[in-house]
Backbone as CSV, one residue per row, in Angstrom:
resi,resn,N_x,N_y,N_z,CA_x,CA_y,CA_z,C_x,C_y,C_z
1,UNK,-10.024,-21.239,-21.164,-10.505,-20.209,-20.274,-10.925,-18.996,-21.100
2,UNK,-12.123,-18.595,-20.970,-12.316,-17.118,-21.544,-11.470,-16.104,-21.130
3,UNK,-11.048,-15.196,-22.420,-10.583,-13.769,-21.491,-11.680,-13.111,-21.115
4,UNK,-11.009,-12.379,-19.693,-11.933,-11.688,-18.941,-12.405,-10.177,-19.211
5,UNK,-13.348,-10.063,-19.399,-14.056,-8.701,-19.910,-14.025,-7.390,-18.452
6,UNK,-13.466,-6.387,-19.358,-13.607,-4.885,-18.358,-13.836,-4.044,-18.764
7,UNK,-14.781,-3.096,-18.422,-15.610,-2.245,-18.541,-14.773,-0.915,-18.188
8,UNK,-14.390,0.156,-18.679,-14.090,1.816,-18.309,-14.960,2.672,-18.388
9,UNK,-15.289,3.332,-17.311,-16.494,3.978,-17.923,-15.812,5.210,-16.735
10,UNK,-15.433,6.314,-17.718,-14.866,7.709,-17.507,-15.098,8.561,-18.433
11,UNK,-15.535,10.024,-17.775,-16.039,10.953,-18.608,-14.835,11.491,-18.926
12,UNK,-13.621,11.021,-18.915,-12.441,11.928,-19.254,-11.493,10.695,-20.115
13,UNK,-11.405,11.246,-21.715,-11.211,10.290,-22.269,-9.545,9.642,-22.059
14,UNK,-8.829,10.639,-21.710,-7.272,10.392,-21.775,-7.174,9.241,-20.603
15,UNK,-8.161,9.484,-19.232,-8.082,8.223,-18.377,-8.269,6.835,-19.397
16,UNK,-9.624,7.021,-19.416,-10.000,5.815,-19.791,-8.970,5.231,-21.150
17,UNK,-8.101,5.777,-21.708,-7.499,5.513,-23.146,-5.824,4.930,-22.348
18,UNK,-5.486,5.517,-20.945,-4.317,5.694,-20.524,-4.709,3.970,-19.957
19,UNK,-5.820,4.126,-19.106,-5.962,2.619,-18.459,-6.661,1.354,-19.517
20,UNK,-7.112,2.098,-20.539,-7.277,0.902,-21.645,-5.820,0.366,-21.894
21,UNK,-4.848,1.053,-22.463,-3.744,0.621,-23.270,-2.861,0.001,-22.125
22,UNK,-2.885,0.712,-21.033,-2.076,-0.514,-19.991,-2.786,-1.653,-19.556
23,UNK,-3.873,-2.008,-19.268,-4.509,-3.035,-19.179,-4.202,-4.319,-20.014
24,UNK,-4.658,-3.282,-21.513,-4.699,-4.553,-22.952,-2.627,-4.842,-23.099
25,UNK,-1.596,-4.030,-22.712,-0.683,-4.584,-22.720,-0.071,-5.317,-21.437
26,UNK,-0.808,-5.664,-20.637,-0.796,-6.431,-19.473,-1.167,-7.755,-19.283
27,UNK,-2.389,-7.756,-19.482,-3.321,-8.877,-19.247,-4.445,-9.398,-21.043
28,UNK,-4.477,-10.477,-20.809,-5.183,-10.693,-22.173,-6.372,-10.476,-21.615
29,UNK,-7.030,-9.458,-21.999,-8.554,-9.403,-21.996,-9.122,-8.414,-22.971
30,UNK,-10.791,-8.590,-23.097,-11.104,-7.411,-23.852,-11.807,-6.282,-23.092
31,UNK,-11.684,-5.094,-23.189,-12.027,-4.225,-22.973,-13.144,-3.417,-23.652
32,UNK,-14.319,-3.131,-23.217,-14.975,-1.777,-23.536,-15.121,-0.687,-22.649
33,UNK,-14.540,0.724,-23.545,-15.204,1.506,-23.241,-16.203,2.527,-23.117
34,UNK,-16.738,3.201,-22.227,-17.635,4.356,-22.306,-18.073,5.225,-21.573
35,UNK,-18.184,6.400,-22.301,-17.480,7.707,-21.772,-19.126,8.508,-20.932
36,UNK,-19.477,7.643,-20.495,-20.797,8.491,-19.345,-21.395,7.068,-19.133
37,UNK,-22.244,7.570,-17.637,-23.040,6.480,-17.280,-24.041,5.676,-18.177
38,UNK,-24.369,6.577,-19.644,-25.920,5.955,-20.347,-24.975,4.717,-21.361
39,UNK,-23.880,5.352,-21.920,-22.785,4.608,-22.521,-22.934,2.654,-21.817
40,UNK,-22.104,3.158,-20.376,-21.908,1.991,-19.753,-22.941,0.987,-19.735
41,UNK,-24.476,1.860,-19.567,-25.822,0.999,-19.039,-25.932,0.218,-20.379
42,UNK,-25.907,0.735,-21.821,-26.059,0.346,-22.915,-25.329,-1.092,-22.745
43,UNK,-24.022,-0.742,-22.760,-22.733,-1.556,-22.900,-23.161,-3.150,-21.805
44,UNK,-23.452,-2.391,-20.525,-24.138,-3.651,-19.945,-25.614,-4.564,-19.952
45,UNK,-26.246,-3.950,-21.066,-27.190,-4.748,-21.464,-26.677,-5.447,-23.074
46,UNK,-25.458,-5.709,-22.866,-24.841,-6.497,-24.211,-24.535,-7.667,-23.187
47,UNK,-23.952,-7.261,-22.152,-23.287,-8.629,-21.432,-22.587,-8.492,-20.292
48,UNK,-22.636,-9.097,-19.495,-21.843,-8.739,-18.091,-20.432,-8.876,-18.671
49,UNK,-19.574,-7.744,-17.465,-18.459,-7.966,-17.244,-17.919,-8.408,-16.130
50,UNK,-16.351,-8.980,-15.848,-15.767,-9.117,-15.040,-15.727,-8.439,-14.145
51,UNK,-14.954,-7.197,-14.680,-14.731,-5.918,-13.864,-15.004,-4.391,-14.310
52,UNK,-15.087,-3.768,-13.929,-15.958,-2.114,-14.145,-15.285,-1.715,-13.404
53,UNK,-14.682,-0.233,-14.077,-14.029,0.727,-13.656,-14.313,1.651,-13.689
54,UNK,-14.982,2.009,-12.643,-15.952,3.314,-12.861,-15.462,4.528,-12.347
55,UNK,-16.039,5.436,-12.848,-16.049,6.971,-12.061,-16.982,7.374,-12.045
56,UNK,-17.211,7.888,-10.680,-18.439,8.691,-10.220,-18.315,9.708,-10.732
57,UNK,-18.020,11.069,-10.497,-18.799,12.194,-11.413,-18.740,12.323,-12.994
58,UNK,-20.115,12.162,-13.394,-19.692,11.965,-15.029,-21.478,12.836,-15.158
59,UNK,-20.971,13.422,-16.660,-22.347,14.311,-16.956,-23.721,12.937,-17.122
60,UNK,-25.189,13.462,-16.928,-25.994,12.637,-16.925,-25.652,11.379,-15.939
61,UNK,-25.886,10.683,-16.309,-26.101,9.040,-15.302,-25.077,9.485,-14.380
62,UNK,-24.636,9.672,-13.119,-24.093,9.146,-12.041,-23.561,7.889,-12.273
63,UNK,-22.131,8.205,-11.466,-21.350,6.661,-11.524,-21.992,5.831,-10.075
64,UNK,-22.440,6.842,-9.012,-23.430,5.800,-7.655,-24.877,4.988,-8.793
65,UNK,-25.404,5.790,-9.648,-26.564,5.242,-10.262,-26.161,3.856,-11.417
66,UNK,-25.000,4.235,-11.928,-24.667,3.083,-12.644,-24.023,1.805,-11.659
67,UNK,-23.639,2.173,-10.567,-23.284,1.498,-9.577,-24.484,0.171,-9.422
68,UNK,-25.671,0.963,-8.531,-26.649,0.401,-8.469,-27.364,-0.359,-9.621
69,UNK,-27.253,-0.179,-11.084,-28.075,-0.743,-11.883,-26.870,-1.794,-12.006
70,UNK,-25.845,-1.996,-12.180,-24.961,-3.001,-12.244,-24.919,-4.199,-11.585
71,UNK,-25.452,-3.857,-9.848,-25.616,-4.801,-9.108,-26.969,-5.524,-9.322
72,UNK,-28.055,-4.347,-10.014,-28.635,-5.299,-10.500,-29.212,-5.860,-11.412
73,UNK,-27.904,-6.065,-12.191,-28.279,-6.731,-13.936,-27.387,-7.686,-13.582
74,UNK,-26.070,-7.413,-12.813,-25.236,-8.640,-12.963,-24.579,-8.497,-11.870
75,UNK,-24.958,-8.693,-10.790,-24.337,-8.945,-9.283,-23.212,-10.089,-9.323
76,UNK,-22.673,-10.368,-10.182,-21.177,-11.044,-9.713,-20.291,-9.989,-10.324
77,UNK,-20.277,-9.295,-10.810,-19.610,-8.217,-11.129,-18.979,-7.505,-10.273
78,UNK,-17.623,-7.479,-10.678,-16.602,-6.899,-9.535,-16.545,-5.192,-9.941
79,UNK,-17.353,-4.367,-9.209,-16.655,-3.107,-9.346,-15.861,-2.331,-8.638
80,UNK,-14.976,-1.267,-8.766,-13.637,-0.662,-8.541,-13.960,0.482,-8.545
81,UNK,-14.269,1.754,-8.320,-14.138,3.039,-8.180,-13.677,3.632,-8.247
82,UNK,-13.396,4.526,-9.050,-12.154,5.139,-9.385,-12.679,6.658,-9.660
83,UNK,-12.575,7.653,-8.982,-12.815,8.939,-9.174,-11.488,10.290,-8.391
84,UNK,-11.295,10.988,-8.548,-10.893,12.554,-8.222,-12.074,12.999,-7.067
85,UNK,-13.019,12.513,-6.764,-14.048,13.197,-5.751,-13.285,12.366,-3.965
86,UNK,-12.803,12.927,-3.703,-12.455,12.024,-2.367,-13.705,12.594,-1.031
87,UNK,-14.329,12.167,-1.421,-15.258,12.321,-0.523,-15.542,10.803,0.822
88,UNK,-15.532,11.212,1.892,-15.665,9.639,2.440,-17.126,9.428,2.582
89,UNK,-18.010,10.535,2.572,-19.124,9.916,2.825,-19.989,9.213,1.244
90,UNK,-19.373,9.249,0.194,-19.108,9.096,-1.329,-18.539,7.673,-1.315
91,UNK,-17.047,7.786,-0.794,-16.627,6.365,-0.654,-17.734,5.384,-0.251
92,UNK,-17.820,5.671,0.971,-18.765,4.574,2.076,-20.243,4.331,1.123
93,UNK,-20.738,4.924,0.643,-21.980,5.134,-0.102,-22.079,3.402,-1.375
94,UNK,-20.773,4.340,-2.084,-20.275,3.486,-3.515,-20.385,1.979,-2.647
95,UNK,-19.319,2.199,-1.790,-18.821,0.389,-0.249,-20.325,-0.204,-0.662
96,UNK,-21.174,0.449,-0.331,-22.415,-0.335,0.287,-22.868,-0.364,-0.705
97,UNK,-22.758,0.580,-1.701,-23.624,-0.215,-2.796,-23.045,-1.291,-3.396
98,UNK,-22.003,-1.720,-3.345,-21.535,-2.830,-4.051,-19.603,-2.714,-4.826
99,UNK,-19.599,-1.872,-4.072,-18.138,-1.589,-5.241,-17.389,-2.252,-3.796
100,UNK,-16.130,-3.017,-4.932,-15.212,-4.208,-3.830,-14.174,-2.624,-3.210
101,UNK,-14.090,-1.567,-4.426,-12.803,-0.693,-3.276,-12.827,0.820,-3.959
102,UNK,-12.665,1.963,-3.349,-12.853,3.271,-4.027,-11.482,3.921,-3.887
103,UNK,-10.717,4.206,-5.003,-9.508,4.577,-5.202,-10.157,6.015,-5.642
104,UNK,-9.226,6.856,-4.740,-9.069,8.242,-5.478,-7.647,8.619,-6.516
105,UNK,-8.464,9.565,-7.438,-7.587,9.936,-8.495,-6.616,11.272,-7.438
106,UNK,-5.802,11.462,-8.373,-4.895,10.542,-8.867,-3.863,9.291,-8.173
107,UNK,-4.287,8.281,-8.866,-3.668,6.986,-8.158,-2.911,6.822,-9.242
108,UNK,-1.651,6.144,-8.984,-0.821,5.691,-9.775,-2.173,4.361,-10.759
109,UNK,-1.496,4.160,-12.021,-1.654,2.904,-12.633,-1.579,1.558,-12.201
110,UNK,-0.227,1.380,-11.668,0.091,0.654,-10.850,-0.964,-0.261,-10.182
111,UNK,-1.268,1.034,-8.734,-2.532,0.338,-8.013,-3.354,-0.088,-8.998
112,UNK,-4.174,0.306,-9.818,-5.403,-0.126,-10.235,-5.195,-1.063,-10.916
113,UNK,-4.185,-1.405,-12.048,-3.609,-2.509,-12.467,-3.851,-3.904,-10.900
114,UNK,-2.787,-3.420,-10.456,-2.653,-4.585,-9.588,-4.396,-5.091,-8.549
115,UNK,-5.079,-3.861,-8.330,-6.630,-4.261,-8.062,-7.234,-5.280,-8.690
116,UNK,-7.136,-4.873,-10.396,-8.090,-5.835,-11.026,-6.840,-6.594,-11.775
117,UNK,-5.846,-7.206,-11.032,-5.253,-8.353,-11.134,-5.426,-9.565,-9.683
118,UNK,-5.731,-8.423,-8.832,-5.882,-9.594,-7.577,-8.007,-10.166,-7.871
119,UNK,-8.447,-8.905,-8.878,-9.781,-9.301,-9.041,-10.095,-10.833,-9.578
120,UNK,-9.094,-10.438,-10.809,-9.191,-11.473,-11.782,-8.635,-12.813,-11.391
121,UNK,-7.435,-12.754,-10.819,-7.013,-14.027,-9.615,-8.626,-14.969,-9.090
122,UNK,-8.947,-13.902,-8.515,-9.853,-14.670,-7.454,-10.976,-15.497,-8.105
123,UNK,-11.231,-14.883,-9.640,-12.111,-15.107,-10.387,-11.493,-16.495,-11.280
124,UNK,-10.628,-16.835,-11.046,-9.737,-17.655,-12.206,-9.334,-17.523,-13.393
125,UNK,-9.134,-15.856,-14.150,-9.400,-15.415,-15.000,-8.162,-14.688,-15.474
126,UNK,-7.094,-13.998,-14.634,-5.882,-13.635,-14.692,-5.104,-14.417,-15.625
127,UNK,-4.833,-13.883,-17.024,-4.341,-14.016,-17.715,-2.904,-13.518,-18.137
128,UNK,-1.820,-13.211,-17.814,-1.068,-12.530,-17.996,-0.589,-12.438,-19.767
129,UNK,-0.147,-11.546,-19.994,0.513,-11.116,-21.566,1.527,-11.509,-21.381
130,UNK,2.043,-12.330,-22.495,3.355,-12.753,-22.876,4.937,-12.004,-22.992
């Protein structure tokens, strides 16, 4: 089975470094990250991922705009939402464009862990760490 690839893409590096290191001591997979939307777009013209963990407000590219180009470079791609903006008409927006669920910050680890463990389940890809 391949390990399953996930994407962070947060303009705030201590997130993305806090949910890298619990991830990679969780689950066997590899991770990239990157820290603005132009980062991520790069990153996804290397190769689809599993899962993307995005945040919407980030300087330049929009996390709704990287949203949309995601769905369409690689529409099996599971994305997750993850921002501090609790906006519902923001939520509902991200919904329709394609993201499976929009968690506001601050959310425990926990949840988001366990999100893209029920992701990776469904995908056959859930690997657990020893």
């Amino acid at each position: 089975m391949d390990k399953p690839r996930i994407l962070i893409v947060d303009d705030e590096a201590e997130a993305r470094e806090s949910l890298n290191k619990f991830m990679a001591r969780n689950i066997e997979c590899d991770i990239v990250e990157a820290c603005d939307g132009r980062k991520a777009l790069e990153a996804l013209e290397q190769g689809a991922f599993d899962v993307v963990l995005l945040d919407i407000k980030m300087p330049g590219i929009s996390g709704i705009d990287v949203l949309k180009k995601v769905q369409e470079m690689h529409p099996a791609t599971d994305i997750l939402v993850i921002s501090a903006w609790d906006s519902q008409p923001v939520a509902e927006e991200a919904l329709q464009d394609g993201a499976i669920d929009y968690i506001t910050k601050p959310s425990t680890i926990n949840v988001i862990y366990s999100k893209v463990c029920e992701i990776l389940k469904k995908r056959n890809k859930f690997i657990p760490k020893k």
